[in-house]
MIDOSE-1310 file (N, C-alpha, C; in nm, 2 decimals, decimal comma, always signed):
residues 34
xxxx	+2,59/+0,39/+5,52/+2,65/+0,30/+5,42/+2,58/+0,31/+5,28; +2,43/+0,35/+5,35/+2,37/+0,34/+5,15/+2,42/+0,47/+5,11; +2,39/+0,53/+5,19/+2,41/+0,74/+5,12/+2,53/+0,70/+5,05; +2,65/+0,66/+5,11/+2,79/+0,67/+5,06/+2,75/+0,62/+4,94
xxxx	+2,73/+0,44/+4,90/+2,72/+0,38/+4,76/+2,67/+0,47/+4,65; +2,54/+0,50/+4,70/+2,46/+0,59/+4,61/+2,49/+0,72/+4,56; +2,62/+0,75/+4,65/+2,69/+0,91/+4,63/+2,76/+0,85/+4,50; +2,84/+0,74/+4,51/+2,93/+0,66/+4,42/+2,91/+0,65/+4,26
xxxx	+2,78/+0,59/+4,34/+2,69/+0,55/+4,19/+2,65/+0,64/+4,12; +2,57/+0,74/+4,20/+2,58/+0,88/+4,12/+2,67/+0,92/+4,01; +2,77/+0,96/+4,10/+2,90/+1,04/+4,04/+2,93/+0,94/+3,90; +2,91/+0,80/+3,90/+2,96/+0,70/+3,79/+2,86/+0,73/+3,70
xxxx	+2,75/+0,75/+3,71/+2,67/+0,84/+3,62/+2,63/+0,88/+3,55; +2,66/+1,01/+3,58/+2,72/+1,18/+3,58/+2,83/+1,15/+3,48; +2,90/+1,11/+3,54/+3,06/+1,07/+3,41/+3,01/+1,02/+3,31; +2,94/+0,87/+3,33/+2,88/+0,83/+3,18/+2,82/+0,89/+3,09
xxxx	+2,72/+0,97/+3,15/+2,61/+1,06/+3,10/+2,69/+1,19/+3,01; +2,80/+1,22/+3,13/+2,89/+1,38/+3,06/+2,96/+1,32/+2,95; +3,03/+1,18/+2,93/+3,09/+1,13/+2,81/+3,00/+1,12/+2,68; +2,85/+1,04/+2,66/+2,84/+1,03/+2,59/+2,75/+1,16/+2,53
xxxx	+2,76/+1,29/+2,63/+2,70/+1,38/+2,55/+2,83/+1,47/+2,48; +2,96/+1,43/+2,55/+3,05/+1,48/+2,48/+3,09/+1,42/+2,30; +3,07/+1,29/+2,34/+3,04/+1,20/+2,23/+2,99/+1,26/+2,12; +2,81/+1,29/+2,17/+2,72/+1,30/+2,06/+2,82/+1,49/+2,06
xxxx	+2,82/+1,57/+2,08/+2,89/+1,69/+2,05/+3,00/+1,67/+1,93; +3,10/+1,58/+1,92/+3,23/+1,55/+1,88/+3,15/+1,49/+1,77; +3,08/+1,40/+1,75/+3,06/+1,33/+1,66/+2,92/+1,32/+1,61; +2,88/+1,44/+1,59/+2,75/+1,52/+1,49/+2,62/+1,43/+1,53
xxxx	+2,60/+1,37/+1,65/+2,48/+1,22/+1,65/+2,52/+1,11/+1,63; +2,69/+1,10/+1,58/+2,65/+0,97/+1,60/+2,71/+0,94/+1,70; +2,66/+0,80/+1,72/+2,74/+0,75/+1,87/+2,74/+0,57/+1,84; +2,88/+0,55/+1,89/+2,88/+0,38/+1,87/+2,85/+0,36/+2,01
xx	+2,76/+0,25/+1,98/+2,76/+0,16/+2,10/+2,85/+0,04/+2,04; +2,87/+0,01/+2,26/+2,87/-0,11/+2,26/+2,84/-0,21/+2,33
């Protein structure tokens, strides 16, 4: 049960992490938060 969540959570991530470096790529450093 934990492996699976943690597989989850991972992968949620991974996505966040791959977006906001796509982000900083597209948009020369900058990056909006929010």
């Amino acid at each position: 049960m934990k492996k699976e969540f943690d597989k989850k959570t991972l992968e949620k991530e991974t996505d966040f992490w791959n977006k906001i470096k796509d982000n900083l790529k597209k948009g020369s450093g900058k990056v909006c938060r929010k």
